[in-house]
N, C-alpha and C positions, 0 to 999 in steps of 0.2 A: 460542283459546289458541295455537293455530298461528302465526295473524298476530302476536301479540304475539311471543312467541318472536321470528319472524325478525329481528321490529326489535329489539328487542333485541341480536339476536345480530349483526345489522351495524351497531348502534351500539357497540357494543363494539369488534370489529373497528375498525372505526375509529379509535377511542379508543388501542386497541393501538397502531396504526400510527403515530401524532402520537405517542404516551408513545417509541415506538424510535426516532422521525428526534430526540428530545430530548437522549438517553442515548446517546449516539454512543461508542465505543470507542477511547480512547488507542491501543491496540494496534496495532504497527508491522503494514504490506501485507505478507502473505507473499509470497514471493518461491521459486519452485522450484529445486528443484537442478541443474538445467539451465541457467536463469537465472543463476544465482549462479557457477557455470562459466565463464559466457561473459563476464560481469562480471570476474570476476577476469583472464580470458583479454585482455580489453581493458586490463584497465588493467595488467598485467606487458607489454603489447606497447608499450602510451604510456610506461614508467615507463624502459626504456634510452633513447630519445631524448630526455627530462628529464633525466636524468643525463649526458650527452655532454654534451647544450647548458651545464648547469650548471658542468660540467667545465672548457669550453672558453671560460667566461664570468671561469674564476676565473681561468685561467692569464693571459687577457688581461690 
């Protein structure tokens, strides 16, 4: 009964694992608040020397 059981229980297993890599999750990467800080910290640091450059493209 034992042995049966285990095969069993790891062809299941198995079976589990193949059915989760199928069913894959839309759901955006979380991303931490620390992350998302520094994310924004970069891109307000790139966004005045886009706007000079643009500036100084238009005046041209």
């Amino acid at each position: 009964m034992n042995r049966k059981k285990k095969i069993n229980d790891i062809l299941k297993k198995k079976q589990k694992r193949a059915n989760a890599k199928l069913h894959t999750s839309n759901k955006p990467r979380y991303i931490s608040k620390a992350e998302r800080a520094k994310i924004e910290a970069e891109e307000a640091a790139a966004k005045p020397n886009e706007e000079s450059v643009s500036s100084n493209e238009v005046s041209d």
